[in-house]
FIPARO-258443 format. One record per residue (C-alpha): residue number from 0; residue in one letter; x, y negated, z. Coordinates in pm, whole numbers. Each point is the difference from the previous one (the first is absolute). Layout:
N
<site n="NUM" res="a" east="X" north="Y" up="Z"/>
...
//
This chain:
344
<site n="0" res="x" east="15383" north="-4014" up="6855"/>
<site n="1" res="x" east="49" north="-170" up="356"/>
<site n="2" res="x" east="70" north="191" up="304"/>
<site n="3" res="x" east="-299" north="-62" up="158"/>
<site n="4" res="x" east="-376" north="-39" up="-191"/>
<site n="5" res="x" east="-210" north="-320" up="90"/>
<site n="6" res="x" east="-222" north="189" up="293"/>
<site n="7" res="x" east="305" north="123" up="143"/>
<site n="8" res="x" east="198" north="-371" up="30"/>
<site n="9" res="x" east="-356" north="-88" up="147"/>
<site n="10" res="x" east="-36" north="245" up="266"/>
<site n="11" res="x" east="359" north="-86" up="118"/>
<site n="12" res="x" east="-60" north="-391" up="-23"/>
<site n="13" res="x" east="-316" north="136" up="204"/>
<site n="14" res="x" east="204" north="203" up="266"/>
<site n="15" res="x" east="276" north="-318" up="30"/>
<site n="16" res="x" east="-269" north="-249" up="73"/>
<site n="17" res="x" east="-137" north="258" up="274"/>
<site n="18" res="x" east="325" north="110" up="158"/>
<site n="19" res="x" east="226" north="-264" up="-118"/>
<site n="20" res="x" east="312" north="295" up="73"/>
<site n="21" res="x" east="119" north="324" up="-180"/>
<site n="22" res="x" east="-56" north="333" up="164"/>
<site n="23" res="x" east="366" north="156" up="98"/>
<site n="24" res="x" east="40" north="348" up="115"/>
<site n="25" res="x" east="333" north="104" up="206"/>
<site n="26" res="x" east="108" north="362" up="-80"/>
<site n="27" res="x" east="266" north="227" up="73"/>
<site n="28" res="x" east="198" north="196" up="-289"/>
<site n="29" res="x" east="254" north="271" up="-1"/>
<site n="30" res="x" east="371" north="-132" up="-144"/>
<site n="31" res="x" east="232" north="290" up="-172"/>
<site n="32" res="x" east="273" north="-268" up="-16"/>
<site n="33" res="x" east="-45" north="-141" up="327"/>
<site n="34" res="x" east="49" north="206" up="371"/>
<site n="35" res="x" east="-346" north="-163" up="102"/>
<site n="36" res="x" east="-307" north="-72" up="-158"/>
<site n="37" res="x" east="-118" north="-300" up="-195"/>
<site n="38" res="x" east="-248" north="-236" up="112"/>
<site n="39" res="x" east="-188" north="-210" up="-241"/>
<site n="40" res="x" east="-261" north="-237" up="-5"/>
<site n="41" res="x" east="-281" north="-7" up="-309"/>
<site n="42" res="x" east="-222" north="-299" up="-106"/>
<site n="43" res="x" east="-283" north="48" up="-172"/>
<site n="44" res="x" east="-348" north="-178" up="-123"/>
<site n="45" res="x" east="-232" north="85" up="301"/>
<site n="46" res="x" east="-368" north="16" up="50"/>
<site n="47" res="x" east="-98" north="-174" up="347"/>
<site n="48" res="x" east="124" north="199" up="271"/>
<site n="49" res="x" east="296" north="68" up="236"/>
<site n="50" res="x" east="166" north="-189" up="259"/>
<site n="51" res="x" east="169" north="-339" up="-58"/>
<site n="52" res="x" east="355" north="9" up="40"/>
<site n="53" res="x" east="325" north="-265" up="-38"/>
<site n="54" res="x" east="280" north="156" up="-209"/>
<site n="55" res="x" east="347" north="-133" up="-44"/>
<site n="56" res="x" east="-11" north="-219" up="297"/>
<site n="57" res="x" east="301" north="-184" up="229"/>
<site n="58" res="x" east="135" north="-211" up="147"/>
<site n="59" res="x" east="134" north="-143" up="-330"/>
<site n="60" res="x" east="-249" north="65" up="-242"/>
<site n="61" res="x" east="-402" north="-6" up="-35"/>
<site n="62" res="x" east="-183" north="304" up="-16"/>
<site n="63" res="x" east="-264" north="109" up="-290"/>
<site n="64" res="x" east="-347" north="148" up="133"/>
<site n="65" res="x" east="-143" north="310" up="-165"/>
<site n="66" res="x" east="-241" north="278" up="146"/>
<site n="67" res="x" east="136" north="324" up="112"/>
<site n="68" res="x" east="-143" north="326" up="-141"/>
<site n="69" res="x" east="-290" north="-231" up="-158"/>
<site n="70" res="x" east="-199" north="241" up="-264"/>
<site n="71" res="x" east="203" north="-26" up="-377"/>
<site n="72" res="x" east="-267" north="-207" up="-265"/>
<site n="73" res="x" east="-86" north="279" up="-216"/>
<site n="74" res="x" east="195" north="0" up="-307"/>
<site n="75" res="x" east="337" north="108" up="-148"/>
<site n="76" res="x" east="294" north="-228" up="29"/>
<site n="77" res="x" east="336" north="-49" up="-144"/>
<site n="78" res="x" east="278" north="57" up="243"/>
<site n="79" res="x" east="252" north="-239" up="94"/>
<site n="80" res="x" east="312" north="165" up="196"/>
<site n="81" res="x" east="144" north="-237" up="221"/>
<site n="82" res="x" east="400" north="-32" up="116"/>
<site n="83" res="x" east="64" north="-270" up="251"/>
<site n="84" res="x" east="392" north="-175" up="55"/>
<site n="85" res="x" east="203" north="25" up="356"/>
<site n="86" res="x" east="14" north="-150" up="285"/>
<site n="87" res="x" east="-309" north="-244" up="126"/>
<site n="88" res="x" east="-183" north="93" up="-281"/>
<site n="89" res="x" east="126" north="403" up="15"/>
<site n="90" res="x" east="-362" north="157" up="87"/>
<site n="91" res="x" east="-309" north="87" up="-228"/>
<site n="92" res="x" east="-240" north="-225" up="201"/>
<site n="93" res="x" east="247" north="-293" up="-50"/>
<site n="94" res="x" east="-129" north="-3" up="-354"/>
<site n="95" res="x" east="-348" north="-36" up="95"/>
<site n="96" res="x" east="7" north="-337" up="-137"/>
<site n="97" res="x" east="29" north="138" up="-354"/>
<site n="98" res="x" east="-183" north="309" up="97"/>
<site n="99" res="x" east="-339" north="-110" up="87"/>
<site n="100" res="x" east="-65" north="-223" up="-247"/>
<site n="101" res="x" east="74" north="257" up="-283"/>
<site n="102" res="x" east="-242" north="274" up="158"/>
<site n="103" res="x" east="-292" north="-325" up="15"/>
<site n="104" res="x" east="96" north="19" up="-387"/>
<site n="105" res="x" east="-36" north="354" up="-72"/>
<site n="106" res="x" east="283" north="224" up="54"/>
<site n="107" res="x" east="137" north="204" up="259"/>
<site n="108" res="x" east="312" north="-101" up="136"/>
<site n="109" res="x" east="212" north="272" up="183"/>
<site n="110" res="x" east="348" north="-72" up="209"/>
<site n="111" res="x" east="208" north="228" up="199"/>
<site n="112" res="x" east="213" north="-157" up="246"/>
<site n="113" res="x" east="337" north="65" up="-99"/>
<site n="114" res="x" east="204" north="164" up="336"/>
<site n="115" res="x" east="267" north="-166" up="138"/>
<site n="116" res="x" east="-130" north="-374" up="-88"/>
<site n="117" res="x" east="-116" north="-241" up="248"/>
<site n="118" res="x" east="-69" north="-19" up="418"/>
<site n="119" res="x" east="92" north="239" up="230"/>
<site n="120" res="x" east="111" north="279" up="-276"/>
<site n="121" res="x" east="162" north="-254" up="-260"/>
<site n="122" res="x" east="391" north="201" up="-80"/>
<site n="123" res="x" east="236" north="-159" up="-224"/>
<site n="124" res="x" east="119" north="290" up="-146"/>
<site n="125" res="x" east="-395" north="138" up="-40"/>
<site n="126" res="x" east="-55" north="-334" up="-217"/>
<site n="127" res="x" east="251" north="36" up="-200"/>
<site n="128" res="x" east="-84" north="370" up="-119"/>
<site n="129" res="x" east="-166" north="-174" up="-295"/>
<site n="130" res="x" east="-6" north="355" up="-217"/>
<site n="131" res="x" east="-280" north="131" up="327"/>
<site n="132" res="x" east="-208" north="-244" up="-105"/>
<site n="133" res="x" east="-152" north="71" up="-325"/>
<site n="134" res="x" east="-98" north="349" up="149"/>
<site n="135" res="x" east="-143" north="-166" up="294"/>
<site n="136" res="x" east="-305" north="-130" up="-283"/>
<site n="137" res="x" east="-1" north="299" up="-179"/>
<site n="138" res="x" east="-101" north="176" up="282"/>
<site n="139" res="x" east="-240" north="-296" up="75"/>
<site n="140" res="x" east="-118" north="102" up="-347"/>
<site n="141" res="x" east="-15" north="379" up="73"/>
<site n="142" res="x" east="-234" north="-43" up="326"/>
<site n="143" res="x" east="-243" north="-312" up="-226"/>
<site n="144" res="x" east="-119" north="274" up="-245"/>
<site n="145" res="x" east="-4" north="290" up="274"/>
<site n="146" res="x" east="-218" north="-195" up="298"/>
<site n="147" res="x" east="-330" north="-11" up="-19"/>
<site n="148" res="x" east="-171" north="-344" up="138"/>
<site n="149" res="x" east="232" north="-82" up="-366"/>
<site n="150" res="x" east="19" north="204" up="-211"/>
<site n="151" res="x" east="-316" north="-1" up="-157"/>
<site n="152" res="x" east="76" north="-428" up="-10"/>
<site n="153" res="x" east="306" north="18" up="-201"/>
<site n="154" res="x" east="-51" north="-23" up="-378"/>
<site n="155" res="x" east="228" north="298" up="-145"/>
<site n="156" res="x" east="370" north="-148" up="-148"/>
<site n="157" res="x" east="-95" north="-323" up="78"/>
<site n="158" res="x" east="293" north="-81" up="183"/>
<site n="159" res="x" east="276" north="-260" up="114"/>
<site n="160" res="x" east="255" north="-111" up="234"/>
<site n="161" res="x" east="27" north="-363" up="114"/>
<site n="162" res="x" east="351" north="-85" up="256"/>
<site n="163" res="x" east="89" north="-311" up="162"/>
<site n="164" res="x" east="355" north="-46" up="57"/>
<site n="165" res="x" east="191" north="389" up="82"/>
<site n="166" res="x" east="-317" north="88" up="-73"/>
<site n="167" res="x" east="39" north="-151" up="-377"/>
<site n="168" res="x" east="307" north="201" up="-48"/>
<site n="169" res="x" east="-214" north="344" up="101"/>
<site n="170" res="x" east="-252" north="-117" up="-202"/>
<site n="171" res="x" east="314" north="36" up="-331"/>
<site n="172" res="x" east="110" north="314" up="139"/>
<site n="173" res="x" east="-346" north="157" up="-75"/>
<site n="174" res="x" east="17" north="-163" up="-305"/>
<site n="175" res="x" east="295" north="198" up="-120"/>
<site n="176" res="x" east="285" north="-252" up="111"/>
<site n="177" res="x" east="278" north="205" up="202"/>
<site n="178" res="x" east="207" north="-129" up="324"/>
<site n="179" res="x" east="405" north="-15" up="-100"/>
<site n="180" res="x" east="173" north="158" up="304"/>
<site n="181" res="x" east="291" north="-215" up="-86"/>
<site n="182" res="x" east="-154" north="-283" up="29"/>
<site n="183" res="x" east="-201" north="48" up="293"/>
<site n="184" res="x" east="320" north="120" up="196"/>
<site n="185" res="x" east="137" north="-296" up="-81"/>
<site n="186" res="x" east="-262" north="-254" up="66"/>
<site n="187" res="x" east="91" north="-185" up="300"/>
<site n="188" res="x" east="414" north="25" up="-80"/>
<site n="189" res="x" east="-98" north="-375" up="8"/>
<site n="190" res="x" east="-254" north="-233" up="101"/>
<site n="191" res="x" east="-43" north="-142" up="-311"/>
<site n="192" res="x" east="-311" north="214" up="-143"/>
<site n="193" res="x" east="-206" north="16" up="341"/>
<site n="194" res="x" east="134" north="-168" up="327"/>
<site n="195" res="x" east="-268" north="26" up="229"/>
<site n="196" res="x" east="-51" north="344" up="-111"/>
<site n="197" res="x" east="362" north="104" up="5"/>
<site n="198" res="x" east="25" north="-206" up="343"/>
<site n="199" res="x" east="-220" north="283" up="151"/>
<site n="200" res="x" east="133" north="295" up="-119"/>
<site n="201" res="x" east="366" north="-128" up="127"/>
<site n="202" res="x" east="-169" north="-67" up="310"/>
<site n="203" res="x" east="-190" north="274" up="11"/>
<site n="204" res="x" east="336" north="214" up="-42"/>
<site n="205" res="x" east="-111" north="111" up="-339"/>
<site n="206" res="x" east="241" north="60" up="-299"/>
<site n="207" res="x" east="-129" north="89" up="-333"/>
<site n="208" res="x" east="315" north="164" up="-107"/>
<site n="209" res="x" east="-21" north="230" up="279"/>
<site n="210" res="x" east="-386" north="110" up="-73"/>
<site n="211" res="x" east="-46" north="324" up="-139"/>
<site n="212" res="x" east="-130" north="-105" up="-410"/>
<site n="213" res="x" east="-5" north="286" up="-157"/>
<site n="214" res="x" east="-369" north="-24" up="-80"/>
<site n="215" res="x" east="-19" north="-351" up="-74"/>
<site n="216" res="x" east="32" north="41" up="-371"/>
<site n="217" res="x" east="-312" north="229" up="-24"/>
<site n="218" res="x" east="-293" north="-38" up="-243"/>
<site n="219" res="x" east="-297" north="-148" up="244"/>
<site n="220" res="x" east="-209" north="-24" up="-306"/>
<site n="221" res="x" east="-422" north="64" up="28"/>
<site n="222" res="x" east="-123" north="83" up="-302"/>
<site n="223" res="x" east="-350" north="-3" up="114"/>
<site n="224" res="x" east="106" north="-435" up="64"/>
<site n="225" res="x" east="-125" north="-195" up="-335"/>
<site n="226" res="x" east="134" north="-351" up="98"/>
<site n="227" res="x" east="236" north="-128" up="238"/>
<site n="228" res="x" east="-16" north="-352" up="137"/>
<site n="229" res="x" east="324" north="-119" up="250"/>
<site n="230" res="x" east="-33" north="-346" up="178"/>
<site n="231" res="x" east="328" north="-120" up="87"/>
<site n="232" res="x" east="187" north="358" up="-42"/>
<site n="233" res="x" east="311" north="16" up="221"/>
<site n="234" res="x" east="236" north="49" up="34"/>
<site n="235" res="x" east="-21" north="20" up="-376"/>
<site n="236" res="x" east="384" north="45" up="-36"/>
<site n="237" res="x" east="44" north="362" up="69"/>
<site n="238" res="x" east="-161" north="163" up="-309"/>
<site n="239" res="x" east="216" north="194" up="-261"/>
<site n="240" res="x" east="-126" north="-288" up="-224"/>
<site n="241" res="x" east="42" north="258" up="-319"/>
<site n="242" res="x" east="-347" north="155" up="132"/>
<site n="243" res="x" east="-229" north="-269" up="-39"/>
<site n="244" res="x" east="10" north="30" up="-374"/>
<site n="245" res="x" east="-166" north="348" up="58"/>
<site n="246" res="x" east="-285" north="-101" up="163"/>
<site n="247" res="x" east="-313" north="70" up="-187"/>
<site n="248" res="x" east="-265" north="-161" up="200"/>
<site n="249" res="x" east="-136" north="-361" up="6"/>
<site n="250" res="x" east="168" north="-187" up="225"/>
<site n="251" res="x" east="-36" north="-358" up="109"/>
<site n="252" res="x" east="267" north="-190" up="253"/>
<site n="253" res="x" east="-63" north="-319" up="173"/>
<site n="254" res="x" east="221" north="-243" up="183"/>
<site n="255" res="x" east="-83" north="-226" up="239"/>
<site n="256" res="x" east="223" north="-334" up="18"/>
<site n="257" res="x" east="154" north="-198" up="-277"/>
<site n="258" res="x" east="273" north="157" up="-271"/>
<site n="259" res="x" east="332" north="-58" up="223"/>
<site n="260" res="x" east="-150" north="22" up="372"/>
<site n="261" res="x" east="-114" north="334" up="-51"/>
<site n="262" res="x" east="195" north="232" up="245"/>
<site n="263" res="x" east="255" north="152" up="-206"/>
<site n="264" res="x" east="-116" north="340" up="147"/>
<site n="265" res="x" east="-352" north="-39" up="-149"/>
<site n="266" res="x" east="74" north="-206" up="-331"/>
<site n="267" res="x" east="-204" north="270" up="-259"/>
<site n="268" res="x" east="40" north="-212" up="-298"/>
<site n="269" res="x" east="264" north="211" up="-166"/>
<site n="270" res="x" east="-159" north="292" up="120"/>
<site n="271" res="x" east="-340" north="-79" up="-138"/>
<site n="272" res="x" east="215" north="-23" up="-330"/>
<site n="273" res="x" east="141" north="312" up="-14"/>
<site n="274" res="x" east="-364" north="158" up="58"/>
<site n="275" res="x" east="-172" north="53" up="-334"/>
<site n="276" res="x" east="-259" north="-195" up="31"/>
<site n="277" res="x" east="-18" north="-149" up="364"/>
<site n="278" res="x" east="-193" north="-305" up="85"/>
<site n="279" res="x" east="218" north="-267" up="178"/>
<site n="280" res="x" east="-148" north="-296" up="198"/>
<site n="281" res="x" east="142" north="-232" up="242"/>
<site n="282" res="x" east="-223" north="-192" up="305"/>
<site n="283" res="x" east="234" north="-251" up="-27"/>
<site n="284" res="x" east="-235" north="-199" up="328"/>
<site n="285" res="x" east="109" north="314" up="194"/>
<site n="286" res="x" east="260" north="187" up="210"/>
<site n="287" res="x" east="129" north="353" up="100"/>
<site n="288" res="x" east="-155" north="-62" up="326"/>
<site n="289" res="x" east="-408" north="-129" up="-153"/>
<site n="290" res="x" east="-43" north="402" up="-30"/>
<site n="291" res="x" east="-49" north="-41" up="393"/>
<site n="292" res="x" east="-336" north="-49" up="95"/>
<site n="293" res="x" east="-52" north="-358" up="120"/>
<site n="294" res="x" east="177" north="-155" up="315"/>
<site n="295" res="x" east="-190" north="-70" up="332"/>
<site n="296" res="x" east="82" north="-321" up="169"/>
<site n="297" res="x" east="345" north="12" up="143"/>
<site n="298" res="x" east="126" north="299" up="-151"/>
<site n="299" res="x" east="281" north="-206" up="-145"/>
<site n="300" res="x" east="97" north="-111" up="350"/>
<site n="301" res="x" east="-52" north="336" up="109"/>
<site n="302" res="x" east="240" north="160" up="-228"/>
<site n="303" res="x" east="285" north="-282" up="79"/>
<site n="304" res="x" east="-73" north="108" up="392"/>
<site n="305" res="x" east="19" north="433" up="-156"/>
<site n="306" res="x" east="329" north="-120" up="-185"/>
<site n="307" res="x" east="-223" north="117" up="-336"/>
<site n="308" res="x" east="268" north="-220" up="-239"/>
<site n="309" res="x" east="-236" north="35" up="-326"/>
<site n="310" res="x" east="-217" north="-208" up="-81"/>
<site n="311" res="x" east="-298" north="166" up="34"/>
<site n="312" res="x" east="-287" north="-244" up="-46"/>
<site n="313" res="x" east="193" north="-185" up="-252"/>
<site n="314" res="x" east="-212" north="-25" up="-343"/>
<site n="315" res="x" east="249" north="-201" up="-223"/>
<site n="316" res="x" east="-195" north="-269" up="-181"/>
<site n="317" res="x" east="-279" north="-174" up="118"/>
<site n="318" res="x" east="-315" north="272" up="-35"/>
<site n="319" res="x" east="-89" north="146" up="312"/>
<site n="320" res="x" east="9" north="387" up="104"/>
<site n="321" res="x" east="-324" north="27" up="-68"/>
<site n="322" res="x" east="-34" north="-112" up="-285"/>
<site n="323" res="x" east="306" north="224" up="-168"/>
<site n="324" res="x" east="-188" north="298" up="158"/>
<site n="325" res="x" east="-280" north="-72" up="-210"/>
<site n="326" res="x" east="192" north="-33" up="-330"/>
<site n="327" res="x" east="182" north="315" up="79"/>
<site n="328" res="x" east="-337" north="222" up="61"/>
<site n="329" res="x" east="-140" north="-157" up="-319"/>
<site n="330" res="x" east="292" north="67" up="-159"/>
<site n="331" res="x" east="21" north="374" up="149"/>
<site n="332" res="x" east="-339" north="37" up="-60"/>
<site n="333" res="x" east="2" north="-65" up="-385"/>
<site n="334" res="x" east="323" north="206" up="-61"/>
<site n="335" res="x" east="-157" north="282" up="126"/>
<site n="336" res="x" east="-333" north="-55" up="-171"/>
<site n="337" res="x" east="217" north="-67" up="-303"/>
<site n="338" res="x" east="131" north="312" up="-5"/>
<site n="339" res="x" east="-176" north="233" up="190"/>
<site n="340" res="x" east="-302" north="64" up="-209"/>
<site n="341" res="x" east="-275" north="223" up="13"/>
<site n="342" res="x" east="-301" north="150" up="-160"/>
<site n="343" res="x" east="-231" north="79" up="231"/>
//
């Protein structure tokens, strides 16, 4: 049986054509793993209602409209957990690009913003606490099933966990996968796995050997998660790559860019094979950098004038942004639907 009955897909087709926007909530969670709280920002189908807002908006990139505290369509929905990457893209509302469009298609999409990651508060050595991640959407978790505009809206164990980029790695650790200390420590001995990431931390006067791992090895598994889904997972690298066989969950990996200009930090090929049963696809059209929502005009000459070195509104092959967005949410979309099924 489908997710969502006939009247149901109608009433949200009905709601999109009238609001044309998801409703998003912003709320405010405690962290046990964190010395301040958690904020995170929820998508969900919405009746009319709310105040129009622009989330994930800069100078670089294009925002994504939605309606603040708009009433939730009345129905129960699967949950999607979402973990974003670092840097430009290192908030919840960055993702709103992805975001939206899954709550217009009937699930509830919930993202804390991961301390320590982007503007004002972004820390090298924050970031790279990879193993405070995980708990950072468990908690996310805890707080979906215990507040109460949602939890009546959440369909019981009908969960998953979507990550783009760092976020793709958390989304493995809650699979079961577990961080090697020795490798992490290691990471940036060289520039040869990450550069621009290793760059910053040496810049930043961050060394991984010197960072305090003893808890980096810990199980960040969710038991209550029933498929994970990582976009890009990096940097992919730093696993103990004997855990991946013990994952029991469905899991599906995509890459984005062709076999051989995949960053070597997010190439999940290998991984996906040691996962019993992973699903492995590569956007071969795409790059590391389409999972940032689309460019405005002059954000590339913007980012020469920041001395932003990536690429960022570099897409690889010919398609536009745009365009790879929309595979990616079909994609995302059917994955989950695949896999998180329901009977009611």
């Amino acid at each position: 049986m489908a997710i969502l009955a006939g009247p149901v897909l109608l009433a949200l087709a009905q709601q999109a054509a009238a609001a044309d926007a998801a409703g998003v909530r912003r709320i405010e969670i405690p962290s046990t793993a964190r010395d301040r709280p958690l904020n995170v920002t929820v998508w969900y189908p919405a009746s009319v209602g709310g105040e129009a807002v622009m989330l994930g908006e800069s100078p670089f990139f294009v925002g994504t409209s939605a309606m603040l505290d708009a009433p939730v369509l009345e129905h129960r929905y699967p949950l999607v957990l979402l973990s974003h990457g670092a840097g430009l893209a290192g908030s919840a509302e960055a993702m709103s690009w992805i975001a939206a469009p899954l709550a217009k298609r009937g699930f509830v999409v919930a993202a804390p913003t991961h301390p320590g990651n982007i503007g004002l508060h972004r820390s090298a050595a924050e970031t790279m606490k990879l193993w405070l991640r995980p708990a950072d959407v468990s908690q996310t978790l805890d707080a979906m099933e215990k507040t109460s505009f949602f939890k009546e809206h959440i369909e019981p164990g009908e969960v998953g966990v979507l990550g783009l980029s760092m976020g793709g790695s958390t989304a493995l650790a809650l699979a079961g996968a577990r961080f090697d200390p020795q490798r992490l420590a290691a990471y940036c001995d060289t520039d040869a796995l990450n550069p621009s990431l290793c760059g910053w931390l040496r810049q930043s006067g961050v060394d991984l050997r010197a960072m305090d791992m003893k808890e980096a090895d810990r199980d960040n598994r969710d038991a209550r998660i029933r498929f994970a889904m990582a976009i890009d997972p990096a940097p992919v690298d730093v696993f103990d790559s004997r855990t991946f066989s013990q994952i029991e969950i469905p899991v599906e990996i995509v890459n984005l860019g062709r076999t051989g200009e995949i960053p070597v930090s997010a190439q999940a090929a290998d991984v996906a094979k040691a996962i019993p049963g992973a699903r492995y696809i590569e956007i071969k059209d795409a790059s590391h950098f389409s999972m940032f929502a689309e460019c405005k005009p002059g954000a590339m000459e913007l980012a020469e004038t920041e001395k932003i070195e990536e690429p960022i509104c570099s897409d690889g092959y010919g398609q536009s942004r745009r365009a790879i967005h929309a595979q990616l949410i079909d994609l995302v979309a059917r994955a989950f639907r695949r896999t998180l099924r329901s009977d009611h």
